[in-house]
C-alpha positions as CSV (number, residue, x, y, z in Angstrom):
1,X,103.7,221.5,-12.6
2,X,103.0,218.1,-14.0
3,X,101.9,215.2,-11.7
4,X,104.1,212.5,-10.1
5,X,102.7,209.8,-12.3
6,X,103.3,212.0,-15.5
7,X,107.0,212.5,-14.5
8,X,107.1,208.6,-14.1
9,X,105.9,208.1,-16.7
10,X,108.2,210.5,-18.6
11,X,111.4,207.8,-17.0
12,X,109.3,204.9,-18.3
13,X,109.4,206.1,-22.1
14,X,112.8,207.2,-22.0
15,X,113.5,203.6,-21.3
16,X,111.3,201.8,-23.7
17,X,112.5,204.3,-26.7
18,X,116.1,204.6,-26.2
19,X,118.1,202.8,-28.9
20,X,121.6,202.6,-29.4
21,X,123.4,203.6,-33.0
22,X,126.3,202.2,-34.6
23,X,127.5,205.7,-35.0
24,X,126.9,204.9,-38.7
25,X,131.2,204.2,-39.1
26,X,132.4,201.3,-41.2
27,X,135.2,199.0,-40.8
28,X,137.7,200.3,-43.2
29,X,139.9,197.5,-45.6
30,X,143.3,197.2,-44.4
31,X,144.7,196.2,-48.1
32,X,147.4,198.0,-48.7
33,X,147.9,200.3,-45.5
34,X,150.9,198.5,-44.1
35,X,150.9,195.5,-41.7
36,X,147.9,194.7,-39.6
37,X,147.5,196.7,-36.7
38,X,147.6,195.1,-33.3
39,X,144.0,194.0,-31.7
40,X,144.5,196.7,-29.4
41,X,144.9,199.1,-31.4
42,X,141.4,198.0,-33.7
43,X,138.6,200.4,-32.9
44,X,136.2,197.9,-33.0
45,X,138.3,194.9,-31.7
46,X,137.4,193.4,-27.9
47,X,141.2,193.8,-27.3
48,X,140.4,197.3,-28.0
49,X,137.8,198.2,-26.0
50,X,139.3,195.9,-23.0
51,X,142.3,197.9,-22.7
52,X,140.7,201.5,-23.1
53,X,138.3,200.6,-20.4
54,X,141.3,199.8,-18.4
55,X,143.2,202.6,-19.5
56,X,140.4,205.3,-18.3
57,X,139.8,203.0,-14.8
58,X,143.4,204.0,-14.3
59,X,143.4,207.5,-15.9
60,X,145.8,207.8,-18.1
61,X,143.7,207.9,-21.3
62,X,142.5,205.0,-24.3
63,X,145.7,204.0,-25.9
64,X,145.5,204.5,-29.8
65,X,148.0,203.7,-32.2
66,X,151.7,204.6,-31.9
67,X,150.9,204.8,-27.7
68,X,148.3,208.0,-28.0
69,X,145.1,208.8,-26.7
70,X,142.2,208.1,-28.9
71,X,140.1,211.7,-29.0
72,X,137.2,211.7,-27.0
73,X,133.6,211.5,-27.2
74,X,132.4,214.6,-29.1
75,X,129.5,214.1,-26.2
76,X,132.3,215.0,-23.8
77,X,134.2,218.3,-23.0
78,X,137.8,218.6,-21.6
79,X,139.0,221.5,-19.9
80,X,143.5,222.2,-20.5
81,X,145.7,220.2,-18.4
82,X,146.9,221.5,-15.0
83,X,149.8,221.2,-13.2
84,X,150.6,220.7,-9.0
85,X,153.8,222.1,-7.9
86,X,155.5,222.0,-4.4
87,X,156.7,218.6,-2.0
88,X,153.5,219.0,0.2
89,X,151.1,219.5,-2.7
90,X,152.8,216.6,-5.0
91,X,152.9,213.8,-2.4
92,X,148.8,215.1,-1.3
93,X,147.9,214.5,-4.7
94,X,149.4,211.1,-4.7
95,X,148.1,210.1,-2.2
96,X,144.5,211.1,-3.5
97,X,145.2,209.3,-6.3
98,X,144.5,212.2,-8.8
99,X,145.8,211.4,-12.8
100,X,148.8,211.9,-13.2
101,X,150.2,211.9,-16.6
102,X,153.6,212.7,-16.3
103,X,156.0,213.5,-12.4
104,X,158.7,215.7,-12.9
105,X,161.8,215.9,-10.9
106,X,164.4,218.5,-10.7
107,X,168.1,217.5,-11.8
108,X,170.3,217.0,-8.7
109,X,167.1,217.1,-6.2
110,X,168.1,216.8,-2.8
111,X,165.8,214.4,-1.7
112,X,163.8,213.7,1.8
113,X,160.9,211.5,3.0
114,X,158.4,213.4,1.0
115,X,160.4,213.0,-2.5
116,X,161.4,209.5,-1.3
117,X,157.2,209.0,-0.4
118,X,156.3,210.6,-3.8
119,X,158.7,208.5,-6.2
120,X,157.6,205.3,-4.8
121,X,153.9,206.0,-5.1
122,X,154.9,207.1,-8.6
123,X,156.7,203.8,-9.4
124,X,154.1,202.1,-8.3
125,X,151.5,203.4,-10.1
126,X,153.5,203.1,-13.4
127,X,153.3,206.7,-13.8
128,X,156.3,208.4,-16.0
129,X,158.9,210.6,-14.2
130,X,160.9,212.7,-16.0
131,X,164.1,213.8,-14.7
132,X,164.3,217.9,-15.6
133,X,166.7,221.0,-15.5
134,X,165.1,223.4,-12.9
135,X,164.4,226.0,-15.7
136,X,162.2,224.1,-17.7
137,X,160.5,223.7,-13.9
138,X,159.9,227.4,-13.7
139,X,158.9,227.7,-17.2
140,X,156.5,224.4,-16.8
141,X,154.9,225.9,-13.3
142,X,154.9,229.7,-14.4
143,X,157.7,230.3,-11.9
144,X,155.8,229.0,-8.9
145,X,157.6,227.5,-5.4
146,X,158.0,223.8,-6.9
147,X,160.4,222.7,-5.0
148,X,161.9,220.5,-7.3
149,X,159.1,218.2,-8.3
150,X,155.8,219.2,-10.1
151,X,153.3,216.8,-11.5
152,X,151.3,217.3,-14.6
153,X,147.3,216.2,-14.4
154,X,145.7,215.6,-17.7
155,X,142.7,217.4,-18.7
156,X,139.4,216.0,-16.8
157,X,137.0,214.6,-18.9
158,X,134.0,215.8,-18.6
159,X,130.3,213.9,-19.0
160,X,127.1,215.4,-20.8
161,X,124.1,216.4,-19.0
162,X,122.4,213.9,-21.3
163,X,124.5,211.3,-19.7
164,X,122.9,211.5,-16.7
165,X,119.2,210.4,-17.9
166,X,119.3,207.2,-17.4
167,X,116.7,205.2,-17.4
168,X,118.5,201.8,-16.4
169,X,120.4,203.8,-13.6
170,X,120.4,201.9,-10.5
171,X,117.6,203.0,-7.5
172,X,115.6,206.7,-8.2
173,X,118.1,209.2,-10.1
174,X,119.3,212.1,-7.9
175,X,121.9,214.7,-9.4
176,X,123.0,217.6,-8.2
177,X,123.9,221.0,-10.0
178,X,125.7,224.2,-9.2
179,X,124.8,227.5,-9.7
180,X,128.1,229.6,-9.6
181,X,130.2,227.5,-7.4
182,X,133.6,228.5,-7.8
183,X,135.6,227.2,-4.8
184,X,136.9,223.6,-5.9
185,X,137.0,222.3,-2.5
186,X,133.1,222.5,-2.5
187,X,132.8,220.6,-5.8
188,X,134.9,218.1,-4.5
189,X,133.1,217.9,-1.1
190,X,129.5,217.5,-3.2
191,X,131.2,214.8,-5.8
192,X,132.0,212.9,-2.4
193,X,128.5,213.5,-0.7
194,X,126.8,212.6,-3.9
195,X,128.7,209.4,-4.0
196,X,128.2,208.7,-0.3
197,X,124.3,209.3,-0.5
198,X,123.3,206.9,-3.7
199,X,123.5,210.1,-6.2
200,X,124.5,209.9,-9.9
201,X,126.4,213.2,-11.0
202,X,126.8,216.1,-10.6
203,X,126.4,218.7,-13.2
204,X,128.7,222.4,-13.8
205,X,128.0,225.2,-16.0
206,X,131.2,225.9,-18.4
207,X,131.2,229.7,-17.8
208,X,131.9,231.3,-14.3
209,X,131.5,227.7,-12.4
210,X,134.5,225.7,-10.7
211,X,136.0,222.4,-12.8
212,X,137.3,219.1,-11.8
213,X,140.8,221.0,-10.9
214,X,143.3,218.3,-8.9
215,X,142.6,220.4,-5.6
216,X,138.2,219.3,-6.0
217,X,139.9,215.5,-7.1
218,X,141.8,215.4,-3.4
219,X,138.4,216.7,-1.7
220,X,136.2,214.3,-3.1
221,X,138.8,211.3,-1.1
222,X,138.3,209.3,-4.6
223,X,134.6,209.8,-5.1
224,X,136.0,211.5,-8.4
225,X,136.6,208.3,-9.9
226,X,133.3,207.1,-9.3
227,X,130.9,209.6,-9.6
228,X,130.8,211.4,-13.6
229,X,130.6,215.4,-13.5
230,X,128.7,216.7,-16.3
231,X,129.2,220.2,-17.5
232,X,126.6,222.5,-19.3
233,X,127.0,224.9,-21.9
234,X,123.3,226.6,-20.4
235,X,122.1,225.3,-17.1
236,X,118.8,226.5,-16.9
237,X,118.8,224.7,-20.5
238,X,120.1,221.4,-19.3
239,X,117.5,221.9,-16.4
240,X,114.7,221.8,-18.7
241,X,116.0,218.6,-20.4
242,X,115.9,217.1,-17.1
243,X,112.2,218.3,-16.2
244,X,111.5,217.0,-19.9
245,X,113.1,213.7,-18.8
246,X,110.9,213.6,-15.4
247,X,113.1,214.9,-12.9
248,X,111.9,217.3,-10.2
249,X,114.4,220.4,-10.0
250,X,114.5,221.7,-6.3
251,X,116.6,224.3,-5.5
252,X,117.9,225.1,-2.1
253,X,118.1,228.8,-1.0
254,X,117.3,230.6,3.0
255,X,114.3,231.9,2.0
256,X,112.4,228.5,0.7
257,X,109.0,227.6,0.2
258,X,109.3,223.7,2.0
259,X,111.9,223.3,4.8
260,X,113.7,220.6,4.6
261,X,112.1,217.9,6.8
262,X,108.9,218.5,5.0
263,X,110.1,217.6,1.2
264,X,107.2,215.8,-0.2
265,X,109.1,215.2,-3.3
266,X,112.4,212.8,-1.9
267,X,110.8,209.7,-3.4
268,X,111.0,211.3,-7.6
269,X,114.0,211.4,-9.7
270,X,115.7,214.6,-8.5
271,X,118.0,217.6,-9.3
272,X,119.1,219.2,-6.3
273,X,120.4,222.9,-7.5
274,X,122.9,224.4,-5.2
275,X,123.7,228.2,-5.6
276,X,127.2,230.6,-4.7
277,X,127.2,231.6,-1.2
278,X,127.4,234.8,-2.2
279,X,124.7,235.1,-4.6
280,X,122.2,232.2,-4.3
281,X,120.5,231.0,-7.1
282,X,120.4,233.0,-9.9
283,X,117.2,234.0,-11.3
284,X,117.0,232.1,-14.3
285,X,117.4,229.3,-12.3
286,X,115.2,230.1,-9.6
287,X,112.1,230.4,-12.3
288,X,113.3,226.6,-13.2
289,X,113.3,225.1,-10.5
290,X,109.0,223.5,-9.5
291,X,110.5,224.2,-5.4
292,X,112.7,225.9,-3.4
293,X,113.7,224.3,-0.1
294,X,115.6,225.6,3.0
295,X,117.3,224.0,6.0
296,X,116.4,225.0,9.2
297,X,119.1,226.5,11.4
298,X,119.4,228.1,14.7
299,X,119.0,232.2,14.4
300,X,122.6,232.5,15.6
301,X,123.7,230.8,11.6
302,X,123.0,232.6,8.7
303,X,124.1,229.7,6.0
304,X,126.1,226.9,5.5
305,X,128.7,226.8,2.5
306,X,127.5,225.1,-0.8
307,X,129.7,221.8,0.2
308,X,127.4,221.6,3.9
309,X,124.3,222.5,2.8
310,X,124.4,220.2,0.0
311,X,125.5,217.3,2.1
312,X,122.7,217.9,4.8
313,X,120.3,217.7,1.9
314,X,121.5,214.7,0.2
315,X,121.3,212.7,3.2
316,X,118.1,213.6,4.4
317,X,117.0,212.9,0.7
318,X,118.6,209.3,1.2
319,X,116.7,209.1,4.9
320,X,113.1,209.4,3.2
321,X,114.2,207.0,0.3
322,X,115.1,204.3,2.5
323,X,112.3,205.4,4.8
């Protein structure tokens, strides 16, 4: 396992060699196309890139020409668009402020405080609300319980573990990744504990992993919008890029080889590798990881859920950093 200096050292390049392309695209000549298109609507145009960074601050997507969404980075994945059905479950996600791109309303509702509570955070938020026959409902929801109202939340889009080496991040990196997580409400507990203890993303594998679903968006209480998930086509791959890059892979599992309060390594740039309750880590990942570390727990506990054990880690990781 290299050194601590050589893993510094690793950061230190990163940041000195990095350089930033054009993307090798020319401006093309607007002569005889039709009128000039509006500044907005220029890819390479301030007015442009002003309102698509406030069109992805409020989630709705980049606008583009004739009101669509530009297509993403090709750096970026996007998993297919979801939808939340049911009073409770609408006005919850609302509340949470998960992307909406479209609220849809039964025709002849009969309305009460929670479809009275969910139209005016709706308005508010500028979001569109389509008024719809209760067929298209069943058809839209797969014949779920909607209750009248569903709302439709766009696809998440999705980082690259590159994305996540960054030299110029703020304070020593920390990410997190999961190792066959599937429950969402554990993603969205570790996006919130990541953003609560000075992390900077949290990675997912694309196969047999959870996704940024709108129930792991309510969980993380907003962290969502501030802390980027990557996803991985290979983890153990994306785990060597990060040992390439200098980080310090640890993975936690009961049967460690450090205990918690003895991590010698909470001062380096860090992956923290979180495996399925179930399972653990999976071998693969095990073999990548330079040490396994457990928390110690009274005999009458036999393990804390991903979301927990993640948390406890993250913070005492934080403790020794400020330390």
């Amino acid at each position: 396992m290299p050194g601590n200096s050589q893993r510094r050292g690793a950061i230190r390049k990163n940041s000195k060699g990095a350089t930033v392309g054009s993307g090798g695209q020319r401006r093309r000549g607007l002569e005889g196309k039709g009128p000039t298109p509006k500044a907005s609507e220029r890819e390479y145009h301030p007015a442009h890139k002003r309102a698509k960074a406030a069109a992805k601050r409020s989630g709705s997507g980049a606008p583009g020409p004739g009101g669509r969404g530009q297509a993403r980075s090709k750096s970026r994945s996007k998993a297919s668009s979801e939808m939340v059905y049911g009073r409770n479950s609408v006005v919850e996600a609302l509340r949470a402020d998960v992307p909406v791109a479209t609220m849809y309303l039964a025709t002849r509702i009969d309305t009460d405080d929670r479809v009275r509570e969910a139209l005016k955070i709706a308005t508010e938020r500028g979001l569109a609300i389509l008024e719809t026959p209760r067929g298209e409902l069943d058809r839209l929801t797969d014949g779920g319980v909607h209750q009248g109202m569903a709302l439709q939340v766009p696809p998440y889009e999705y980082a690259h573990p590159n994305d996540l080496i960054d030299p110029e991040m703020p304070g020593i990196p920390l990410v997190v990744a999961l190792d066959g997580i599937t429950d969402p409400r554990n993603l969205g507990a570790i996006v919130r504990s990541v953003a609560a203890f000075g992390g900077h993303g949290v990675v997912v594998p694309e196969r047999r992993s959870v996704g940024m679903t709108a129930s792991a968006w309510k969980t993380s209480a907003g962290a969502a919008a501030r802390i980027p998930v990557a996803r991985a086509s290979n983890l153990t791959r994306a785990l060597e890029e990060f040992k390439k890059a200098g980080f310090f892979i640890l993975g936690l599992d009961m049967d460690g080889d450090v205990e918690l309060p003895d991590l010698s390594l909470a001062s380096e740039p860090l992956v923290v590798v979180t495996g399925s309750e179930g399972k653990g880590l999976s071998r693969l990942v095990r073999e990548t990881c330079d040490q396994i570390v457990s928390i110690p727990m009274s005999s009458a506990v036999e393990s804390l859920n991903a979301g927990l054990a993640t948390g406890v880690t993250l913070y005492e990781i934080a403790r020794q950093r400020r330390r």
